[in-house]
MIDOMI-726951 format. One record per residue (C-alpha): x, y, z; residue in one letter. Coordinates in steps of 0.001 Angstrom, whole numbers, padded with zeros to 6 digits, always signed. Example, Ala and Ser with C-alpha at 12.3 -4.5 7.8 and 13.67 -1.06 7.14 Angstrom:
2
+012300-004500+007800A+013670-001060+007140S
% end
This chain:
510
-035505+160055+077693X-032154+158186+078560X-028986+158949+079994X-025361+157656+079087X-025550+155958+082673X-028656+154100+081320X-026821+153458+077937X-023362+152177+080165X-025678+149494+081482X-027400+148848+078805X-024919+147914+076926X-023531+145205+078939X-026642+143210+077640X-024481+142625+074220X-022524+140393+077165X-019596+138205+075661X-019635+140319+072321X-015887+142442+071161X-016967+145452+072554X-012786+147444+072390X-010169+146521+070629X-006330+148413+071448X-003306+146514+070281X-003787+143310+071702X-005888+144665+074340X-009301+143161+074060X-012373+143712+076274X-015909+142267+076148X-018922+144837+076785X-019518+143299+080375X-015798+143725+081008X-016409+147012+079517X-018880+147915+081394X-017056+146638+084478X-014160+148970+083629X-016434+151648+083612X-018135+151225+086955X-014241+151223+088321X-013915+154508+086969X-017271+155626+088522X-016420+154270+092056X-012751+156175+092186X-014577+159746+090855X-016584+159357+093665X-013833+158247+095973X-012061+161071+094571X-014415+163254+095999X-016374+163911+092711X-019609+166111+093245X-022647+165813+090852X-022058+168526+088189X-018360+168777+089039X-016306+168987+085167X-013813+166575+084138X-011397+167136+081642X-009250+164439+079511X-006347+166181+076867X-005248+162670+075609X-005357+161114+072284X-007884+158676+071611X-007479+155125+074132X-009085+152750+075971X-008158+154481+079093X-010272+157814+077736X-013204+155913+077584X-013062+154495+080908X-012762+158091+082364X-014919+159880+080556X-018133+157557+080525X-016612+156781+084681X-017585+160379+085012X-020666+161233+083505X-021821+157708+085158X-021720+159723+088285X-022925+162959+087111X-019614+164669+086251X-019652+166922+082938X-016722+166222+080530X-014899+168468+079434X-012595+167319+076488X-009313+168928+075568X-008019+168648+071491X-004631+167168+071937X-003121+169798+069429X-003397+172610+071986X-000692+174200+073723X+000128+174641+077580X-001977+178132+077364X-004979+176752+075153X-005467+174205+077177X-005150+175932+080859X-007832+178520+079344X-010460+176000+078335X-009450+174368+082184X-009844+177588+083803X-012897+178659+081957X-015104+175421+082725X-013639+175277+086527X-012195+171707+085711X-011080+169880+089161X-009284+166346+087654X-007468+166349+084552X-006416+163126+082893X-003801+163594+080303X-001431+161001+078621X+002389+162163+079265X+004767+161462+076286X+002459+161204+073782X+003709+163163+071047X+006786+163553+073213X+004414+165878+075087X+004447+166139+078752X+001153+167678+079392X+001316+167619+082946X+004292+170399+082555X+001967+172011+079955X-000625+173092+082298X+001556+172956+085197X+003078+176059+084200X-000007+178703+083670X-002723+179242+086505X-005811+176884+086951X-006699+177571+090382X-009656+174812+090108X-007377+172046+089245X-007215+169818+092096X-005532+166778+090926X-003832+165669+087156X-004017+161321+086576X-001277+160271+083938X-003485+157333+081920X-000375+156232+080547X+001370+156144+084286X+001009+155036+088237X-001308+157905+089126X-003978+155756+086570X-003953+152311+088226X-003721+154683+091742X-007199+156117+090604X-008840+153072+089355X-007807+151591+092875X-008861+154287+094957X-012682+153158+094373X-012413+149511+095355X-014104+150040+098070X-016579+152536+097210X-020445+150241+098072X-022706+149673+095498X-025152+151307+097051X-023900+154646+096583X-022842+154029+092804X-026364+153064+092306X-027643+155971+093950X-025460+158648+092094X-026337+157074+088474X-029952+157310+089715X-029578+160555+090405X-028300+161583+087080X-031487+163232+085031X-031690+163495+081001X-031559+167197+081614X-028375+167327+083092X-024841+168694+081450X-023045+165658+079907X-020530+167227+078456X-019298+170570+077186X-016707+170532+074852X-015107+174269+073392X-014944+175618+070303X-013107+179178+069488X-016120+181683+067972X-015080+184137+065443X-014343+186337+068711X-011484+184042+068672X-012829+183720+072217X-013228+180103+073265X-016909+179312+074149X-017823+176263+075998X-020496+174266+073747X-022812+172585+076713X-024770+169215+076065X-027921+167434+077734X-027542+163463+078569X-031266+163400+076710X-030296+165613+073213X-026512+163988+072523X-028428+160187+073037X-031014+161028+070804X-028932+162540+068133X-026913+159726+068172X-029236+157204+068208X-030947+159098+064770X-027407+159295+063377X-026945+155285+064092X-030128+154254+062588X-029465+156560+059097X-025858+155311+058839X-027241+151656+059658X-024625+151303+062361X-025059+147913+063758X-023499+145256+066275X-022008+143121+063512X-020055+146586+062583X-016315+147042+063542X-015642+150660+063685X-012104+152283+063530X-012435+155346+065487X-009513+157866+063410X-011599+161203+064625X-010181+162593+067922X-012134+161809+071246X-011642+165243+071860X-014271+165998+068712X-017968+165007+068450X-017270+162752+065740X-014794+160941+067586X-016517+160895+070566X-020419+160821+070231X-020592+159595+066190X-017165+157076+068000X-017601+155284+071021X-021057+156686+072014X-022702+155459+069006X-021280+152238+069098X-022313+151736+072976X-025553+152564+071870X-025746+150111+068875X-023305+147309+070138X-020989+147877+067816X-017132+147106+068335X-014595+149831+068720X-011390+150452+067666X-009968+153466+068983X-007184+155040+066827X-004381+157295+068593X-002854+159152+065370X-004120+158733+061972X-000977+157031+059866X-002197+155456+056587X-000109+152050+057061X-001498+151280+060409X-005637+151887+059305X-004522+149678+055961X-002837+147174+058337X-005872+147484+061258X-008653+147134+058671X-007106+144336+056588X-006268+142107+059992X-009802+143162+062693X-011896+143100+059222X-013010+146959+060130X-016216+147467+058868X-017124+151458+059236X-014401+154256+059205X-015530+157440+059412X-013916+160361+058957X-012567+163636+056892X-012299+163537+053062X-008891+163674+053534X-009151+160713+055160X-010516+158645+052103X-007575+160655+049770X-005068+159383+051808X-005946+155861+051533X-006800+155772+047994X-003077+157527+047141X-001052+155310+049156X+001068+153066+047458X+000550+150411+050136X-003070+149964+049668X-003703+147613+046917X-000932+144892+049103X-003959+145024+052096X-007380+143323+052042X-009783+146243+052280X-012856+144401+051197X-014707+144183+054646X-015089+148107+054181X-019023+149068+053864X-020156+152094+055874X-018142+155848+055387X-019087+158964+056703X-017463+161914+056034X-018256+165820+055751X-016440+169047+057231X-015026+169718+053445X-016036+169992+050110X-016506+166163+048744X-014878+165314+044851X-017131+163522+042985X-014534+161523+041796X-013361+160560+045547X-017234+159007+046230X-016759+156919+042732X-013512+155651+043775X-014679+154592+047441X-017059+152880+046072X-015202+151146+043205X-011756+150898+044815X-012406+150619+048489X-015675+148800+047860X-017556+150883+050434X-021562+149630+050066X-022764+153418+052180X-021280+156580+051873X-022813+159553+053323X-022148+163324+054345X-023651+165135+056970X-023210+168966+058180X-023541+169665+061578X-021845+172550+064436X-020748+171634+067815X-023523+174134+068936X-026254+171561+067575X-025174+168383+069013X-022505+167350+066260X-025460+167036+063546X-028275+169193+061565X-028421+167529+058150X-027691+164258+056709X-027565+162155+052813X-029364+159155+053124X-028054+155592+052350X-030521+155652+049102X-029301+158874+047703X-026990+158764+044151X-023314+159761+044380X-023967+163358+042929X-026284+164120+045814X-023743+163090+048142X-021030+164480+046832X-022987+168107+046232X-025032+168237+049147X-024622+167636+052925X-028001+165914+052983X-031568+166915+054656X-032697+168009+058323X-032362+164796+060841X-035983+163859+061963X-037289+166381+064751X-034968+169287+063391X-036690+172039+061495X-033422+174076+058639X-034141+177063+057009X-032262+179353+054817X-032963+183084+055802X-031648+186518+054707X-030016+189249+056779X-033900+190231+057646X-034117+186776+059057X-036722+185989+056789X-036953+183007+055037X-035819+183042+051358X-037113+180778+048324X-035782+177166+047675X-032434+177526+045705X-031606+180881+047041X-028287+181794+049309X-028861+182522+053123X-027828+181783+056513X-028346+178356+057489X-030697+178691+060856X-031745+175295+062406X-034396+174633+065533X-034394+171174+067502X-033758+169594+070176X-030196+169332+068736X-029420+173304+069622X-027426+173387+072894X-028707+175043+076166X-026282+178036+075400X-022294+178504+075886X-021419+177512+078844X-021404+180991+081945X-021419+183093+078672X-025607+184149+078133X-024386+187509+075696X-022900+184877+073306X-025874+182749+073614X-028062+185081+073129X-026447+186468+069943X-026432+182529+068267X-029631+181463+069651X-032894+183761+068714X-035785+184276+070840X-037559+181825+068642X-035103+179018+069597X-033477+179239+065930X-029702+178719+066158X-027914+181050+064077X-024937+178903+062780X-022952+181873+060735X-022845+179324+057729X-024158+180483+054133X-026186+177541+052531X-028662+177076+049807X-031409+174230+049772X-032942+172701+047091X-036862+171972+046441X-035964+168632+048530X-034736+170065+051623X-031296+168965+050429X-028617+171619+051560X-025514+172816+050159X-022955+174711+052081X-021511+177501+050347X-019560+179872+052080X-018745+180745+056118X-020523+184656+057511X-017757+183210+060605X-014390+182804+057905X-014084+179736+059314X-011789+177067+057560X-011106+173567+058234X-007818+171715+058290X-007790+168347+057675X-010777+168214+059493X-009931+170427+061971X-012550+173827+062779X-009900+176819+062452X-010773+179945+063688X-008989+183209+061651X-009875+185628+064426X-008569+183439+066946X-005157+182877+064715X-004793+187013+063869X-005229+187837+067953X-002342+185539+068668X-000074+186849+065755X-000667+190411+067216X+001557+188753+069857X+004415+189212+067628X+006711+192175+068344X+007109+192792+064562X+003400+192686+063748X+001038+195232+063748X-001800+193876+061256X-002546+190635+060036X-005513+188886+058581X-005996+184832+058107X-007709+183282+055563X-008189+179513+054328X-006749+178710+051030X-007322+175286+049063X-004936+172657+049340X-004807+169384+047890X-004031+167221+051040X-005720+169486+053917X-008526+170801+051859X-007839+174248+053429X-005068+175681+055457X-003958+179058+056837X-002768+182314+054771X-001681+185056+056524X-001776+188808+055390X+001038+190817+058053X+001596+194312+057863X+005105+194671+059748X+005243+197290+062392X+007221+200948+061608X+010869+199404+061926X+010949+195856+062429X+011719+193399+060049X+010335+189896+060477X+010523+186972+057211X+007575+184473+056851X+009713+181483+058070X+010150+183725+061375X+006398+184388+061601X+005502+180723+061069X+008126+179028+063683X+007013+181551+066074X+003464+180826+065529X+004296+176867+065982X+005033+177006+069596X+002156+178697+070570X-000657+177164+068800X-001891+174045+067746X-000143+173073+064278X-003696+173192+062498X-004022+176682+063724X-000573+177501+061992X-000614+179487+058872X+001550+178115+056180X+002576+180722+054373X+002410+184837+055160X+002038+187378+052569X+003866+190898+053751X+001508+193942+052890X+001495+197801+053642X-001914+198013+054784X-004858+195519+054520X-007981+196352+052589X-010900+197827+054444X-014214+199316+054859X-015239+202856+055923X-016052+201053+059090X-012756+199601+059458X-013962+196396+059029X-010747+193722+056679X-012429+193015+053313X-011333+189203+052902X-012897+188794+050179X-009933+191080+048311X-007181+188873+050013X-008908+185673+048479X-008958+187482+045057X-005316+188749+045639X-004329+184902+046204X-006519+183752+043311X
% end
């Protein structure tokens, strides 16, 4: 059993090798390695106790993985922040984990996220580093002269049990709930996911997922730390610069969204870019066109293309395709169990149903988290007694273990990617003075995959238009969160228990 200190150093055994690549930044993994041990000394100059959380809200750099790794090198727990939150989203998820340092990057976005969280409570917060200002180089200073016989012994003290991260997702509560991770599971899932993608140290990877996401971060930089592989960290996703990035480092794997892959293949800029160094893609979190895995492979020349389906609550990754499986398969399915990982399909009885039969998608591993982090009722009602984790997702699988997801028990859609939470959404539209229902649903679209519709039933006297509803929704959530169009009802449809019938607002869109 490893830990990511054990990984940091082993990695600086691919010596002289590209190890990051930002701009016309360029470090080796030794001098990666060395930035990393910077990092370490300052947290513990900083006062940094074993256990202690650390959160980054910054778009994907350099600078993020120097923290982040600094930190868990010593025993902190990251806690990552999605860059799309607001001032209030992101002081919760601070508040909630009992954060102490918070790196951010000011202007990004023309964001200033130190006045963000500046202006709601986090009573733990004891000091915020700008990674794009002084307070950074003050921090990497402040651990010159930190011996090396105390870094030693705090990495040495770091077990495989131990928190490495734990990184919040919104449950259909619309309650965030802090996901926690083990050094031991998130290396070992990671190394499986390496070895079926054939991630290797001749492969140059262009990081477009978010840091703040376990496919940025621990299918990202993690991976390639474990498997020598070079990284390219991506801020924002903009087609010109990953057509300009790939064509000019000779980018080897980019992972990432189907929307990803549409974007590319649409763009009228693509065919004037040399594209042919592309082998390895690895998408998921949608459904995946047929037609989109033909044209990767004919028109962006990718030689692997795989899907995988996984929750934040099982370490990023249940099932996986397989680099030997036909186009159909990977298009249709979202592969089989990862070695070690037992899937079943059950019914409401949570008894296991026959092979091509609907159910709730249960899996058991050591890929199911410890539990949500200070929060054992909501553990309790995800994990069973059994160990099973209940992921809320309707699936069928066929005779060869392959699953297909087919609908959400949480209403969950994603956007571009992004997990969006309807509950979560309709709780902060209540907020509205001129609301007094509202349901959210995902709807198709053609770019995102899915994005928000909202059902509002105005309250007795107030009038309110959809533009109204949607600009006041923008400042106060993160833009994926945003529904993008509103539907005005007199009542929603419901149940003798109360309970919003969804499935009529679907048909009524249909």
């Amino acid at each position: 059993m490893l830990t990511i200190p054990q990984v940091v150093r082993a990695a600086a055994e691919f010596g002289d090798r590209e190890a990051l690549i930002a701009g016309d930044r360029r470090w080796t993994f030794c001098e990666l390695v060395g930035e990393i041990e910077r990092c370490a000394r300052s947290f513990i100059a900083q006062g940094l106790r074993p256990h202690d959380r650390v959160a980054v809200w910054a778009p994907n750099s350099p600078e993020w993985i120097f923290a982040a790794l600094g930190a868990q090198m010593v025993g902190g727990v990251l806690v990552p922040i999605n860059t799309r939150f607001r001032g209030a989203e992101a002081a919760h998820v601070i508040e909630r984990s009992g954060a102490s340092l918070l790196f951010v990057q000011n202007g990004f976005l023309d964001v200033d996220y130190s006045s963000e969280v500046s202006d709601h409570e986090t009573p733990s917060l004891a000091r915020v580093v700008d990674m794009a200002g002084f307070s950074w180089d003050e921090f990497v200073h402040a651990g010159e002269h930190v011996p090396s016989s105390v870094l030693a012994e705090r990495e040495g003290a770091v077990r495989p049990d131990d928190l490495s991260d734990i990184i919040f997702t919104s449950g259909t509560t619309g309650r965030p709930k802090g996901v926690m991770s083990r050094h031991d599971q998130t290396i070992r899932v990671f190394q499986e996911w390496s070895t079926i993608v054939g991630l290797g140290a001749d492969d140059r990877y262009l990081i477009v997922n978010p840091f703040f996401h376990t496919f940025g971060y621990k299918a990202g930089f993690l991976a390639c730390l474990l498997r020598g592989a070079t990284m390219l960290p991506l801020a924002v996703f903009d087609v010109p610069t990953v057509l300009r990035t790939v064509s000019d480092e000779r980018v080897t794997t980019l992972p990432g969204p189907p929307t990803l892959y549409l974007s590319i293949l649409n763009h009228p800029a693509r065919d004037s870019h040399d594209l042919s160094s592309l082998r390895l893609a690895v998408t998921g979190a949608a459904a995946v066109p047929v037609e989109m895995i033909r044209r990767m492979r004919q028109e962006l020349c990718f030689e692997v293309i795989l899907t995988a389906y996984g929750l934040t609550e099982s370490t990023g990754t249940i099932t996986m395709c397989r680099r030997d499986d036909d186009p159909e398969t990977i298009s249709s399915t979202s592969g089989r169990a990862i070695d070690g990982v037992e899937v079943r399909i059950v019914d409401e009885n949570d008894v296991e149903v026959p092979r091509g039969t609907a159910g709730e998608i249960v899996c058991r591993g050591y890929n199911v988290m410890p539990g949500y982090f200070d929060d054992p009722t909501s553990t309790a009602e995800t994990i069973d007694e059994r160990g099973w984790l209940h992921t809320g997702d309707i699936g069928v699988m066929d005779e060869r273990g392959y699953l297909t997801i087919t609908d959400r028990l949480k209403d969950m859609f994603i956007v571009g990617g992004f997990n969006a939470y309807p509950a979560e959404i309709e709780n902060a539209l209540l907020g509205h003075p001129a609301v007094a229902q509202v349901a959210v649903i995902g709807r198709p679209d053609e770019r995102m995959g899915e994005v928000g519709h909202a059902f509002v039933v105005r309250r007795e006297g107030r009038s309110v238009d959809e533009n109204e509803i949607i600009e006041w929704a923008r400042v106060r959530m993160a833009n994926y969160k945003v529904p993008r169009a509103v539907t005005f009802v007199k009542s929603l449809p419901s149940n003798a228990s109360g309970k919003v019938l969804k499935f009529e607002l679907r048909a009524l869109l249909r």
